[in-house]
N, CA, C, O and CB atoms as a CASP TS submission, in Angstrom:
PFRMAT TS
TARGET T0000
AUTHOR 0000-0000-0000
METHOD Language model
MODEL 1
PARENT N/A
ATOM      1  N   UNK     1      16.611  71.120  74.466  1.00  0.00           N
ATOM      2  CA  UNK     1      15.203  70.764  74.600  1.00  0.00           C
ATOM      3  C   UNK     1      14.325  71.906  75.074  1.00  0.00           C
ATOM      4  O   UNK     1      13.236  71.749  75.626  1.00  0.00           O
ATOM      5  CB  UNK     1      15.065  69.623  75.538  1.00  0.00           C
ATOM      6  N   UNK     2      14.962  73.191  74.781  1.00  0.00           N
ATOM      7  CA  UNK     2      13.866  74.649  75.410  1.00  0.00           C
ATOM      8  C   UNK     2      12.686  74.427  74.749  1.00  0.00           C
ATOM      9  O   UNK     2      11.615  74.677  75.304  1.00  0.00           O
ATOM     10  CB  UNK     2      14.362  76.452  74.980  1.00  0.00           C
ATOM     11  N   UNK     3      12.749  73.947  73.526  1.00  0.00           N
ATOM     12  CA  UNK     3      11.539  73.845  72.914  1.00  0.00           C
ATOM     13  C   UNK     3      10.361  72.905  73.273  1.00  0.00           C
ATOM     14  O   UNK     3       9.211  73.267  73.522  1.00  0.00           O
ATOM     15  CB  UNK     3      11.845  73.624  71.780  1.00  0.00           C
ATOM     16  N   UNK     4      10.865  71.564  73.256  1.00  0.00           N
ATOM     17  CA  UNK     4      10.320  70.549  74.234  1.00  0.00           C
ATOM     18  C   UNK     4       9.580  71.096  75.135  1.00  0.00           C
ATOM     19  O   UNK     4       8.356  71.100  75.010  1.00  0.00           O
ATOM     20  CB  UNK     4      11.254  69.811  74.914  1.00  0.00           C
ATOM     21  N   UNK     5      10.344  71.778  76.437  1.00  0.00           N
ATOM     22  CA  UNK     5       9.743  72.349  77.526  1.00  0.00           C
ATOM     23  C   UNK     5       8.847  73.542  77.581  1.00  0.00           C
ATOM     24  O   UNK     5       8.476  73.850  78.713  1.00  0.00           O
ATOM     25  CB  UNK     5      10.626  72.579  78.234  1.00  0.00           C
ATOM     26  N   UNK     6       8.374  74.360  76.476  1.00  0.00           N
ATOM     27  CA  UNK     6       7.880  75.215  76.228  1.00  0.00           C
ATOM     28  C   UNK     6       6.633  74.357  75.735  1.00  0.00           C
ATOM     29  O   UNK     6       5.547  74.370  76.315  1.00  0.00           O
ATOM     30  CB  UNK     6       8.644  76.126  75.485  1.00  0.00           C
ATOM     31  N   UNK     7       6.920  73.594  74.572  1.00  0.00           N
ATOM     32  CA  UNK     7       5.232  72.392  74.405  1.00  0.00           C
ATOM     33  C   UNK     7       5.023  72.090  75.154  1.00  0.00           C
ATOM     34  O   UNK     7       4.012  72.666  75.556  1.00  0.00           O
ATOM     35  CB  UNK     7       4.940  71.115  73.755  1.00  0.00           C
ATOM     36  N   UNK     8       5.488  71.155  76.033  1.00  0.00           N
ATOM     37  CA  UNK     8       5.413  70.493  77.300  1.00  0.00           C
ATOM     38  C   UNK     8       4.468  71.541  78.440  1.00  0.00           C
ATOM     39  O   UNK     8       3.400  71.321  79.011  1.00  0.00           O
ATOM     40  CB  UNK     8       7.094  70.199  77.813  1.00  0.00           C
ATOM     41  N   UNK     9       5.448  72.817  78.465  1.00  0.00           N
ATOM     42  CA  UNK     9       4.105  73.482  79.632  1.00  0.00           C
ATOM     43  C   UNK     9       3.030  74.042  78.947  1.00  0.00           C
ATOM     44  O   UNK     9       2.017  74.430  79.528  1.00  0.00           O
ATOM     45  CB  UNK     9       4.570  74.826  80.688  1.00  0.00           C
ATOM     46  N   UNK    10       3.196  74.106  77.731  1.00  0.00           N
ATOM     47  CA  UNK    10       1.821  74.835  77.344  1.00  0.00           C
ATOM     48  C   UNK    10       0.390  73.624  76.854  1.00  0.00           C
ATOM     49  O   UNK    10      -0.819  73.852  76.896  1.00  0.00           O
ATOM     50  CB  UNK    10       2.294  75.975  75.812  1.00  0.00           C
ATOM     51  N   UNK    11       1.277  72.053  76.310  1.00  0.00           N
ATOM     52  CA  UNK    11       0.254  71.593  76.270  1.00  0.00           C
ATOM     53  C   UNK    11      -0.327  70.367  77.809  1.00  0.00           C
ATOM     54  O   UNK    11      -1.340  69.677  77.933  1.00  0.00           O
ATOM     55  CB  UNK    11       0.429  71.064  74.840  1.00  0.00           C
ATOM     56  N   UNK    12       0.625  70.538  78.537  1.00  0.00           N
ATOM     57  CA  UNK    12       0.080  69.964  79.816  1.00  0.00           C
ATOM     58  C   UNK    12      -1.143  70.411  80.128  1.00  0.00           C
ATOM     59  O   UNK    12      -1.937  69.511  80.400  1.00  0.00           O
ATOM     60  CB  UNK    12       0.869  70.210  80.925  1.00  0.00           C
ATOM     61  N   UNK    13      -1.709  71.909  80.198  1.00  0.00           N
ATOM     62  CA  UNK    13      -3.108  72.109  80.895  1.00  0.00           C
ATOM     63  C   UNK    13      -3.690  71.933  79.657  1.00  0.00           C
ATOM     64  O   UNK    13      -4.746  72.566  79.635  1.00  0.00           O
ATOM     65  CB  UNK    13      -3.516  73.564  81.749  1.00  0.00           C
ATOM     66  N   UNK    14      -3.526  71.483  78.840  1.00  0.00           N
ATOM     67  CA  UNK    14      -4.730  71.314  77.935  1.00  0.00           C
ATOM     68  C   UNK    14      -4.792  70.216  77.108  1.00  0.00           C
ATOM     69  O   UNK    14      -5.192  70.270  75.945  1.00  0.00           O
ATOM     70  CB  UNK    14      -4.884  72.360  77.104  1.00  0.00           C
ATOM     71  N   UNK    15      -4.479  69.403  77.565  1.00  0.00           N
ATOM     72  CA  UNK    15      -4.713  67.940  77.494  1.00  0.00           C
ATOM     73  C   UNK    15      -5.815  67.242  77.585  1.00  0.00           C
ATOM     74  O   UNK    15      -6.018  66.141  77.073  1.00  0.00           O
ATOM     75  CB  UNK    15      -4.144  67.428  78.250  1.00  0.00           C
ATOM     76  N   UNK    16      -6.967  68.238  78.617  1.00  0.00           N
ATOM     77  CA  UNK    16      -8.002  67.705  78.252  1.00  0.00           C
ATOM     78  C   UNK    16      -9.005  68.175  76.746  1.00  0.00           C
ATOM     79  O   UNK    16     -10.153  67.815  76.487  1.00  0.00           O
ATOM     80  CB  UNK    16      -8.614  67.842  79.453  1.00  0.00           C
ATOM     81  N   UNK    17      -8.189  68.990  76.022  1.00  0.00           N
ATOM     82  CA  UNK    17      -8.888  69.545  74.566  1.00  0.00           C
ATOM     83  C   UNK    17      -8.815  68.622  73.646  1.00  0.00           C
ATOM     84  O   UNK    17      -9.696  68.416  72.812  1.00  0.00           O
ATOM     85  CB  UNK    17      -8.244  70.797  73.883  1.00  0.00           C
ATOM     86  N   UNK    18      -7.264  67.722  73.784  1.00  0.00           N
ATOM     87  CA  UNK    18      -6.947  66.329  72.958  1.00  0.00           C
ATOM     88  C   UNK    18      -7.753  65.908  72.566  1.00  0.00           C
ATOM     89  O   UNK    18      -8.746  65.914  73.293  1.00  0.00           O
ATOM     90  CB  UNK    18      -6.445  65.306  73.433  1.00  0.00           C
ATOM     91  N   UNK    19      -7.862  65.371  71.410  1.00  0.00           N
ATOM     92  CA  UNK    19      -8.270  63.945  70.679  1.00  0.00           C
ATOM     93  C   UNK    19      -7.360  62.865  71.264  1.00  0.00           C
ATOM     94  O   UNK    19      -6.242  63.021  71.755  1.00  0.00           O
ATOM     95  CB  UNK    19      -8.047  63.968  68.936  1.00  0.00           C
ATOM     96  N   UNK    20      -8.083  61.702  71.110  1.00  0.00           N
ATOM     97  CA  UNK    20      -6.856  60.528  71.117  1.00  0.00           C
ATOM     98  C   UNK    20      -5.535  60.122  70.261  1.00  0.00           C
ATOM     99  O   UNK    20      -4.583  59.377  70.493  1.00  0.00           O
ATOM    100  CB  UNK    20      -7.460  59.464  70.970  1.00  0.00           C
ATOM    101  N   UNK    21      -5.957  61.056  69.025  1.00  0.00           N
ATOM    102  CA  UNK    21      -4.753  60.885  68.152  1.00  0.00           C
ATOM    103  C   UNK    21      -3.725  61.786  68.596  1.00  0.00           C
ATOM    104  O   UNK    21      -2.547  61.483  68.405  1.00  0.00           O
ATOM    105  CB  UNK    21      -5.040  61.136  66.682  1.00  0.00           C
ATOM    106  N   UNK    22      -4.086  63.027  69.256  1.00  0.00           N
ATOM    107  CA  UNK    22      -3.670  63.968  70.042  1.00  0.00           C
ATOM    108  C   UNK    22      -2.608  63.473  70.945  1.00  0.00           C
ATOM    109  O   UNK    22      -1.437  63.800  70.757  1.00  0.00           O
ATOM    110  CB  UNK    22      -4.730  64.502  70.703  1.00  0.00           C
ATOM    111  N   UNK    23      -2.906  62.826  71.756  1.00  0.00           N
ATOM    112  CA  UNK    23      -2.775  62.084  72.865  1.00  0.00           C
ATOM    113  C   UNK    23      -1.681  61.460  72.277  1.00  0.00           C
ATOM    114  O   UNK    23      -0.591  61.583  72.835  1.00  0.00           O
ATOM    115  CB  UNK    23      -3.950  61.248  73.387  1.00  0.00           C
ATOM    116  N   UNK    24      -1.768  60.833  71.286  1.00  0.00           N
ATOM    117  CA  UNK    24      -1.257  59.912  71.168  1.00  0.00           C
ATOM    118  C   UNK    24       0.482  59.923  70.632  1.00  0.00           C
ATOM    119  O   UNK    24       1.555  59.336  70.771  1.00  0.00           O
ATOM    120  CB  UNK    24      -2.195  59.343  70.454  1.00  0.00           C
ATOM    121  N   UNK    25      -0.335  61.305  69.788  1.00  0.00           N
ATOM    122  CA  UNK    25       1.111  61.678  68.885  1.00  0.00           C
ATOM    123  C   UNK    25       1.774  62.639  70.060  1.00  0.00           C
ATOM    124  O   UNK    25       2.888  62.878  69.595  1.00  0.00           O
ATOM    125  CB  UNK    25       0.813  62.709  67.070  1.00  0.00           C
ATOM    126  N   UNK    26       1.703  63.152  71.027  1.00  0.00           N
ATOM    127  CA  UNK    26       1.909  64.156  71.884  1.00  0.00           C
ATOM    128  C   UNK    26       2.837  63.213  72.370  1.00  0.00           C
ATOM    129  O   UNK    26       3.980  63.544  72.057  1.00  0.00           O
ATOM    130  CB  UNK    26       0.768  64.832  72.764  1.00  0.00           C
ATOM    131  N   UNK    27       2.767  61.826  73.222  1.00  0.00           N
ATOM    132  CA  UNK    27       3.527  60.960  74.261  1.00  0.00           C
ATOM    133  C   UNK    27       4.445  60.557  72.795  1.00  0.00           C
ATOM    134  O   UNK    27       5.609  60.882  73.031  1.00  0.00           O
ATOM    135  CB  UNK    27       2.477  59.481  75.357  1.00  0.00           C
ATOM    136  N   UNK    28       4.374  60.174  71.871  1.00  0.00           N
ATOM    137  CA  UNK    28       4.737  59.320  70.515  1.00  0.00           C
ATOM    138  C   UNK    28       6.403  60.321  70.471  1.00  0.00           C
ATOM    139  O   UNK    28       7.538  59.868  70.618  1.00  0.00           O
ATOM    140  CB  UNK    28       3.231  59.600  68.729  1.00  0.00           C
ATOM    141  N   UNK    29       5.982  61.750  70.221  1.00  0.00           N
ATOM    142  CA  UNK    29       6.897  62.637  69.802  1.00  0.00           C
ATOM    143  C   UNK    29       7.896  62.822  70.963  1.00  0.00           C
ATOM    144  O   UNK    29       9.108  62.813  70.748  1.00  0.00           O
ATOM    145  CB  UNK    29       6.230  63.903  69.354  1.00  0.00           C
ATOM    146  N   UNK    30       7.420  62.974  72.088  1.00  0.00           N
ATOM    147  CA  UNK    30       8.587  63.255  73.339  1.00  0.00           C
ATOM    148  C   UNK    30       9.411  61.935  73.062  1.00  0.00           C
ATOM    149  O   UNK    30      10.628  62.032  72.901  1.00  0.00           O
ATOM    150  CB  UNK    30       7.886  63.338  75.231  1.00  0.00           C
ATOM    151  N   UNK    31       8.863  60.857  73.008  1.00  0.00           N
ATOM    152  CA  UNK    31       9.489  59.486  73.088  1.00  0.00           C
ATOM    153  C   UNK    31      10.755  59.645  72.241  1.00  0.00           C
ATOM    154  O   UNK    31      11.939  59.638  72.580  1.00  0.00           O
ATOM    155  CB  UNK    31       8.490  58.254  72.522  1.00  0.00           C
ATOM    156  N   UNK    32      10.157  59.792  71.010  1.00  0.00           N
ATOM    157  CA  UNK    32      10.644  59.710  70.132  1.00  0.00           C
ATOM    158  C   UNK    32      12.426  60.229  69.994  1.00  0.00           C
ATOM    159  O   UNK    32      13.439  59.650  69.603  1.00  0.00           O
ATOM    160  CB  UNK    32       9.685  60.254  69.476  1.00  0.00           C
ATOM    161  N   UNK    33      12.107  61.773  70.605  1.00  0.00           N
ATOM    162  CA  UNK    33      13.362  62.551  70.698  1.00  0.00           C
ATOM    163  C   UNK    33      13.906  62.307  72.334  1.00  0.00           C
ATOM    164  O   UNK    33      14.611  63.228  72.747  1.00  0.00           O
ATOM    165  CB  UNK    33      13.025  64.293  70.292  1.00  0.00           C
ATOM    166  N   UNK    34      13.690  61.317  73.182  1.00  0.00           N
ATOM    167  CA  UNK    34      14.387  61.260  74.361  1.00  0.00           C
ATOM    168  C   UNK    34      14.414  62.256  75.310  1.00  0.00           C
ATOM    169  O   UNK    34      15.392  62.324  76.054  1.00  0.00           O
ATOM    170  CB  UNK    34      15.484  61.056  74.112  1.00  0.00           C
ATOM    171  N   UNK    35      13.148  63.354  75.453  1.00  0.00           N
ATOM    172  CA  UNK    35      12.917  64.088  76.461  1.00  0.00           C
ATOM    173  C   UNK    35      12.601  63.715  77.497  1.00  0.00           C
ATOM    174  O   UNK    35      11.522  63.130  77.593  1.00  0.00           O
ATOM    175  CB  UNK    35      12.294  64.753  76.288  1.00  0.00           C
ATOM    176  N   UNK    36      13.445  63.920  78.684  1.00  0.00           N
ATOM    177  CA  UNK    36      12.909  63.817  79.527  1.00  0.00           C
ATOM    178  C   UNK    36      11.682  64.720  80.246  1.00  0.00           C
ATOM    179  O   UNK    36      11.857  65.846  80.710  1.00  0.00           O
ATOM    180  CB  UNK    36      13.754  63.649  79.974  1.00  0.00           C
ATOM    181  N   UNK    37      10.698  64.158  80.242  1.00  0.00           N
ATOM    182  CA  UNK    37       9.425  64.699  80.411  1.00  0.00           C
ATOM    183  C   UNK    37       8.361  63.942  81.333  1.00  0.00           C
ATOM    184  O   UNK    37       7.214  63.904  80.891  1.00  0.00           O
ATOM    185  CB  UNK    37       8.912  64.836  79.112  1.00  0.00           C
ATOM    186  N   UNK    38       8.650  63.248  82.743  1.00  0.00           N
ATOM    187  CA  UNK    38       7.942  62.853  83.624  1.00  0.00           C
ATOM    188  C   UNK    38       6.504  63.141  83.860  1.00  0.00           C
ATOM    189  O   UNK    38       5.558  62.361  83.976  1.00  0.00           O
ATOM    190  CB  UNK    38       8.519  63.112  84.446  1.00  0.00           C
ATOM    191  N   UNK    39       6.547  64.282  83.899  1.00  0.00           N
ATOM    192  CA  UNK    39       5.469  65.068  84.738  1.00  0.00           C
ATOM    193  C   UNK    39       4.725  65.486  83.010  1.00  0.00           C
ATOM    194  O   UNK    39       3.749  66.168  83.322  1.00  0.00           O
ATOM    195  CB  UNK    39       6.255  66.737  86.072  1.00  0.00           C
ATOM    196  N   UNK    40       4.734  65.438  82.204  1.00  0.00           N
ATOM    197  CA  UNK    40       3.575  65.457  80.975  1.00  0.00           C
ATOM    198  C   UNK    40       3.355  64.148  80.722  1.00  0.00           C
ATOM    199  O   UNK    40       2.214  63.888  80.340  1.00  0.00           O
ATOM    200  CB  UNK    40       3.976  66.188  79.528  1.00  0.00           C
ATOM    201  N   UNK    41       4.403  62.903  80.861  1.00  0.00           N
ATOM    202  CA  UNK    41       3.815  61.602  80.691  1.00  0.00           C
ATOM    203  C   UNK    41       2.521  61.216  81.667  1.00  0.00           C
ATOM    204  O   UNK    41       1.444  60.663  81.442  1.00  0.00           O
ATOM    205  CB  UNK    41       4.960  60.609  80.918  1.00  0.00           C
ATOM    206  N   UNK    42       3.256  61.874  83.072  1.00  0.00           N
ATOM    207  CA  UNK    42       1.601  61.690  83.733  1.00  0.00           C
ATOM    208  C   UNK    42       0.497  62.417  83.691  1.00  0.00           C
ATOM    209  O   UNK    42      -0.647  62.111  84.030  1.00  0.00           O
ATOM    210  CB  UNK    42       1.533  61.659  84.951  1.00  0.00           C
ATOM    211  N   UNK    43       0.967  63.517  83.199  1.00  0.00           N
ATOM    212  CA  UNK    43      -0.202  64.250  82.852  1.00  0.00           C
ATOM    213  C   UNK    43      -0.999  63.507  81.937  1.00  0.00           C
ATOM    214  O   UNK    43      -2.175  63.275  82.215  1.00  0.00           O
ATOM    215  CB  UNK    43       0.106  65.531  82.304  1.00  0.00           C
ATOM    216  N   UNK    44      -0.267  62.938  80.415  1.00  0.00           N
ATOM    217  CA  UNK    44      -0.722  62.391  79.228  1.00  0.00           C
ATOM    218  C   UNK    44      -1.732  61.081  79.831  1.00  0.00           C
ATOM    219  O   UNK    44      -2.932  61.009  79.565  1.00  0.00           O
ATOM    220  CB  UNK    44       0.665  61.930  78.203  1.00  0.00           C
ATOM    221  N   UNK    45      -0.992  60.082  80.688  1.00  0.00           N
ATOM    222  CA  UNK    45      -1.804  58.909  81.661  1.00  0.00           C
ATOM    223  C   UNK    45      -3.050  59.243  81.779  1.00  0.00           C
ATOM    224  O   UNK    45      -4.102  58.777  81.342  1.00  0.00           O
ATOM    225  CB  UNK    45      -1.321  58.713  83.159  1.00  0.00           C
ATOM    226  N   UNK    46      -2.599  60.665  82.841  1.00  0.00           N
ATOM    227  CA  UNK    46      -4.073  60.979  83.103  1.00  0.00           C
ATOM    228  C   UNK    46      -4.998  61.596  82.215  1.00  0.00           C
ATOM    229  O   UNK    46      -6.156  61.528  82.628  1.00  0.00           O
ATOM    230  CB  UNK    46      -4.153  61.728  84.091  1.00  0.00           C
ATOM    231  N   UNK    47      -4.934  61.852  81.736  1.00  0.00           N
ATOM    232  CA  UNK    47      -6.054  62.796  80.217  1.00  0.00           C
ATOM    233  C   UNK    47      -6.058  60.735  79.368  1.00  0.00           C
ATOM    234  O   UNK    47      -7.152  60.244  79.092  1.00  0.00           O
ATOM    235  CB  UNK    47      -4.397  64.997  78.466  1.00  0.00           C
ATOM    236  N   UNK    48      -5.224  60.211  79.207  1.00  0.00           N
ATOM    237  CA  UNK    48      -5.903  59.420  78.257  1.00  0.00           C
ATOM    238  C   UNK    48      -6.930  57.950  78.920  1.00  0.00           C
ATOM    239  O   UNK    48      -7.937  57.476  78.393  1.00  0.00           O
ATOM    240  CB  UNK    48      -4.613  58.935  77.251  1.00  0.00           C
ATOM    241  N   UNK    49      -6.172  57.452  80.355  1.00  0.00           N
ATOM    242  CA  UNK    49      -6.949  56.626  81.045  1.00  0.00           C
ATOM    243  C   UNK    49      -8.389  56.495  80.925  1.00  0.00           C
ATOM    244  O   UNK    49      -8.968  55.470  80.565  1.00  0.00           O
ATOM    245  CB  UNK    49      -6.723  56.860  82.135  1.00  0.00           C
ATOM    246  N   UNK    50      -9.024  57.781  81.304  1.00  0.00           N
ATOM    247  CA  UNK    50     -10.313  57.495  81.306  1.00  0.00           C
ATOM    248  C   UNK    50     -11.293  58.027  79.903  1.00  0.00           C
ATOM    249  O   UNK    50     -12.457  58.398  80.054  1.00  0.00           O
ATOM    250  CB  UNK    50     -10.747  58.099  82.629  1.00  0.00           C
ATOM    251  N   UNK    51     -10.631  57.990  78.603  1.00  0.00           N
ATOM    252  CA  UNK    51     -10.795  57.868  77.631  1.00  0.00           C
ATOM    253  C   UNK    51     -10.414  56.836  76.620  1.00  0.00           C
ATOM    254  O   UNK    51     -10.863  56.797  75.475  1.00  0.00           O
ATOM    255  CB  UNK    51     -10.582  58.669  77.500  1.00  0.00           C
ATOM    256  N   UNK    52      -9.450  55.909  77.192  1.00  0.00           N
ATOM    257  CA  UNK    52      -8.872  54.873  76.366  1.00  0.00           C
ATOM    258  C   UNK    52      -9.676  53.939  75.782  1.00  0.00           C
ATOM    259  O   UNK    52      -9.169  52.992  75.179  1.00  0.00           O
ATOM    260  CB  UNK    52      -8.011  54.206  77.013  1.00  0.00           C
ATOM    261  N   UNK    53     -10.984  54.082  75.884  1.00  0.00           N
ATOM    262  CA  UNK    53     -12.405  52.767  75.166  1.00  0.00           C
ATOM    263  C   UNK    53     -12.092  53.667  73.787  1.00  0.00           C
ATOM    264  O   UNK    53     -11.852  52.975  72.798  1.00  0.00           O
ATOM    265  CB  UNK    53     -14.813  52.806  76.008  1.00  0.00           C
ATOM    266  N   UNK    54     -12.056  55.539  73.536  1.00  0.00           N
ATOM    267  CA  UNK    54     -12.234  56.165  72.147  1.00  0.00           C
ATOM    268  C   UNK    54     -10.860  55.759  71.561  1.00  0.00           C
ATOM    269  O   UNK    54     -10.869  56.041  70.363  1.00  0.00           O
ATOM    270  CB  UNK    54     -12.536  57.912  72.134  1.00  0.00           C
ATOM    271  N   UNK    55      -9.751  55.240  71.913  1.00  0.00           N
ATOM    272  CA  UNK    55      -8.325  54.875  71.392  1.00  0.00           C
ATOM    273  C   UNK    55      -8.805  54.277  69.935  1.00  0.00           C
ATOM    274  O   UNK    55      -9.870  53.676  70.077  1.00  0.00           O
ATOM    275  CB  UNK    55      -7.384  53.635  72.483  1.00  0.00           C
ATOM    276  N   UNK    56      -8.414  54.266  68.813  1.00  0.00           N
ATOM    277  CA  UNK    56      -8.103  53.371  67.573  1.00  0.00           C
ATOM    278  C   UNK    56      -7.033  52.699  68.378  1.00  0.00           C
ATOM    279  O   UNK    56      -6.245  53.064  69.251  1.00  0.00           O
ATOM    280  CB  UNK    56      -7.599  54.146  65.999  1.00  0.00           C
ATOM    281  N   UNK    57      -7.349  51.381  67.647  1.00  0.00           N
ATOM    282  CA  UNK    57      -5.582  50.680  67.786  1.00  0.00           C
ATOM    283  C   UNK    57      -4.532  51.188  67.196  1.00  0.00           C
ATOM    284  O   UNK    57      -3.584  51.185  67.982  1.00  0.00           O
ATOM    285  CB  UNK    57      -5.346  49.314  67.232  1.00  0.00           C
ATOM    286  N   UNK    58      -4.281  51.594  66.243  1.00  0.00           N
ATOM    287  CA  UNK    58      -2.885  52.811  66.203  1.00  0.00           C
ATOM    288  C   UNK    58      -2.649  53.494  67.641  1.00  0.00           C
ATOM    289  O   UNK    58      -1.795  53.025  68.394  1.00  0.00           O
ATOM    290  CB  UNK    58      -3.255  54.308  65.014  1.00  0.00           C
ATOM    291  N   UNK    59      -3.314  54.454  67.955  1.00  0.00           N
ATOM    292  CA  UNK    59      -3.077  54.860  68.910  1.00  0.00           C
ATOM    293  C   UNK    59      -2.757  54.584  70.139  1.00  0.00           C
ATOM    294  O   UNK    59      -2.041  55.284  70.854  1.00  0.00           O
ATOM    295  CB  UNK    59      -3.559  55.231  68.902  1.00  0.00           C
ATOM    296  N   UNK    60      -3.556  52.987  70.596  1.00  0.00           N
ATOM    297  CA  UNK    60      -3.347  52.404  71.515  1.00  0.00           C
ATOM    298  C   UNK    60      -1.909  51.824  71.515  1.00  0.00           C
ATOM    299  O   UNK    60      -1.134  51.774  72.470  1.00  0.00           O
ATOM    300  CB  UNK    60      -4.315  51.617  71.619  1.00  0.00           C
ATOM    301  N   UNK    61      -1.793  51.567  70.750  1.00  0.00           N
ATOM    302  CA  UNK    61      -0.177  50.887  70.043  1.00  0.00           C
ATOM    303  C   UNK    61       0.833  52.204  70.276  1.00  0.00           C
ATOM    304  O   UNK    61       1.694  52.229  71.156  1.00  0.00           O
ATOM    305  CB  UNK    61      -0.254  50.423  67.875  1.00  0.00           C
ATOM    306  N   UNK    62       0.612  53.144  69.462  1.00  0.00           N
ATOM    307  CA  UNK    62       1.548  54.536  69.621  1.00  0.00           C
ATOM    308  C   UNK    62       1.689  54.433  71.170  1.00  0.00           C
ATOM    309  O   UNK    62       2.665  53.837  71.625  1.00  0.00           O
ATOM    310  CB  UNK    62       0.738  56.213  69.044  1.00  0.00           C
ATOM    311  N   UNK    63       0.872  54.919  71.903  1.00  0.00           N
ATOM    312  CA  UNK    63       0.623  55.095  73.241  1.00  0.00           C
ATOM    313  C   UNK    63       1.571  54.135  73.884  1.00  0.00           C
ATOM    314  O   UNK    63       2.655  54.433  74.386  1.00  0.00           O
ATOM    315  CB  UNK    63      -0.846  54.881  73.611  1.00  0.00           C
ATOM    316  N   UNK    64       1.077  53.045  73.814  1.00  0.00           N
ATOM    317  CA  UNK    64       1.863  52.258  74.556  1.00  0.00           C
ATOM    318  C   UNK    64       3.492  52.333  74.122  1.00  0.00           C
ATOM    319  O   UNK    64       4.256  52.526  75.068  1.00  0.00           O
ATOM    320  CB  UNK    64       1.262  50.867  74.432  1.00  0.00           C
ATOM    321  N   UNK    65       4.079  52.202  72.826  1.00  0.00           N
ATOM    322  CA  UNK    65       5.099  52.487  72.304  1.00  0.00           C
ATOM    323  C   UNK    65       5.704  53.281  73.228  1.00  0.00           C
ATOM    324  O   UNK    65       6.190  52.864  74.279  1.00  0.00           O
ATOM    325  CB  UNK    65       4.957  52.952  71.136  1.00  0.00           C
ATOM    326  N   UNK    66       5.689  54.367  72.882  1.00  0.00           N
ATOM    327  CA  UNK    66       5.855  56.039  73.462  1.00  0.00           C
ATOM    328  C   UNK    66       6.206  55.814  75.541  1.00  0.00           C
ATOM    329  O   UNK    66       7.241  56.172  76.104  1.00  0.00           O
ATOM    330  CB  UNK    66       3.658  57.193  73.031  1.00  0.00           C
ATOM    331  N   UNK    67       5.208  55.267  76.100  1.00  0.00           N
ATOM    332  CA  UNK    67       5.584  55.021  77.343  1.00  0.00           C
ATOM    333  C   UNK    67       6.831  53.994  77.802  1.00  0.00           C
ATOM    334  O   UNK    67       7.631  54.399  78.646  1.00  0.00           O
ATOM    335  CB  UNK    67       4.445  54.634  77.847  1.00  0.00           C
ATOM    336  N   UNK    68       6.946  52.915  77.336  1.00  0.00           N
ATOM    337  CA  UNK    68       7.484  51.470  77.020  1.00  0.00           C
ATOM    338  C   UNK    68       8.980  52.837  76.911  1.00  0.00           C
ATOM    339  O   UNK    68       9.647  53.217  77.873  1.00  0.00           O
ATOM    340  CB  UNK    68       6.638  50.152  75.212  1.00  0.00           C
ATOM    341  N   UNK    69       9.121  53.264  75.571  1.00  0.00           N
ATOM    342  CA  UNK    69      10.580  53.746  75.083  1.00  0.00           C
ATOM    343  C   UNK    69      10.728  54.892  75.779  1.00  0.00           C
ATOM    344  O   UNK    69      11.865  55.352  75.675  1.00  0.00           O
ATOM    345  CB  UNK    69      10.807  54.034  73.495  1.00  0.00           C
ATOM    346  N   UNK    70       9.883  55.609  76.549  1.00  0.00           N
ATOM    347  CA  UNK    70      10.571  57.033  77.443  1.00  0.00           C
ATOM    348  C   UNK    70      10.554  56.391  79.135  1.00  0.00           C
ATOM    349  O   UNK    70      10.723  57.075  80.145  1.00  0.00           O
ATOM    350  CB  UNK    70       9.232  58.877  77.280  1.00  0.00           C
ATOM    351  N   UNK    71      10.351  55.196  79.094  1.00  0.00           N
ATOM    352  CA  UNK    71      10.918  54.419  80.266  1.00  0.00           C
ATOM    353  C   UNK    71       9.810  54.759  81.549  1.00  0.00           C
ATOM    354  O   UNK    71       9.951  54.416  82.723  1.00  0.00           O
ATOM    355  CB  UNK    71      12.652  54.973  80.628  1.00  0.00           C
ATOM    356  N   UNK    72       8.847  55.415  81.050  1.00  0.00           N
ATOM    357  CA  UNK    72       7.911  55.751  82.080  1.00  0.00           C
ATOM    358  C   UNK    72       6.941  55.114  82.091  1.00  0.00           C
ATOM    359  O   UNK    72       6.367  54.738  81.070  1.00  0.00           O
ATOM    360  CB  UNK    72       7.519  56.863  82.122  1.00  0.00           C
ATOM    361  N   UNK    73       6.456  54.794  83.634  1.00  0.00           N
ATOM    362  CA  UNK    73       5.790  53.642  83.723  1.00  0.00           C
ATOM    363  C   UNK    73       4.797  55.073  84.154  1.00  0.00           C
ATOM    364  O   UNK    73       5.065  56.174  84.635  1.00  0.00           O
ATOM    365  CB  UNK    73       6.312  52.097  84.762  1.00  0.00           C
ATOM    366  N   UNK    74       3.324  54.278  83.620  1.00  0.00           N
ATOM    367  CA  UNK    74       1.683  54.724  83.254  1.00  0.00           C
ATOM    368  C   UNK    74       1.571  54.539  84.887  1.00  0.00           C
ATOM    369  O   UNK    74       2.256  53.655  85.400  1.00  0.00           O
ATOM    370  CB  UNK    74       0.427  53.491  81.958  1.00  0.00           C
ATOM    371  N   UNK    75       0.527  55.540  85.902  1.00  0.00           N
ATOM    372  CA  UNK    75       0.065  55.095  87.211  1.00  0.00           C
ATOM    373  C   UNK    75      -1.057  54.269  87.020  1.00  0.00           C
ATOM    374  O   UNK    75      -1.805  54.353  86.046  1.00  0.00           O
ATOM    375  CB  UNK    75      -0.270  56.196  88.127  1.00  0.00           C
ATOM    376  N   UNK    76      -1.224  53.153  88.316  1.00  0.00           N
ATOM    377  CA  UNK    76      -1.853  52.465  87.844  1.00  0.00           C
ATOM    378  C   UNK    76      -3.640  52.968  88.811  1.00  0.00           C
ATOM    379  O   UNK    76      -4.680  52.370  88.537  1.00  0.00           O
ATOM    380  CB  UNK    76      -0.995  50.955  87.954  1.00  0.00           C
TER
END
C-alpha cells in the first residue's frame, strides 16, 4: 500500500480543492482496496461535512458506502 500512502499524504492537505465527486471517489477508492487509512477518512469527514447540502445522491450514497465498508465511523 506505498502507493496508497503516498495519495493519502499528498491528497489529505488538499481536500479542501475537492469537488464532491472528489470527495467522494477519494473515500470510495481507499474502501474499496481495504486501506487502512484512519486519519484521511477523517480528514475526508471533515472537508465533506460542511459541504454535504452540494453532495448528488451518488455521492452521498458512495460516501456513505466507502465509510460503512472501511469500518470507520464519520465524527459526529
Amino acid at each position: 500500500p506505498r502507493l496508497f500512502d503516498a495519495i493519502a499524504a499528498v491528497a489529505q492537505p488538499r481536500l479542501g480543492e475537492f469537488n464532491p465527486q472528489n470527495i467522494a471517489n477519494m473515500a470510495w477508492a481507499f474502501a474499496k482496496a481495504g486501506v487502512d487509512a484512519a486519519r484521511l477518512f477523517d480528514a475526508i469527514a471533515g472537508a465533506a461535512q460542511p459541504r454535504v447540502g452540494e453532495f448528488k445522491a451518488q455521492e452521498l450514497a458512495n460516501s456513505a458506502w466507502a465509510f460503512a465498508t472501511a469500518g470507520v465511523d464519520a465524527p459526529r
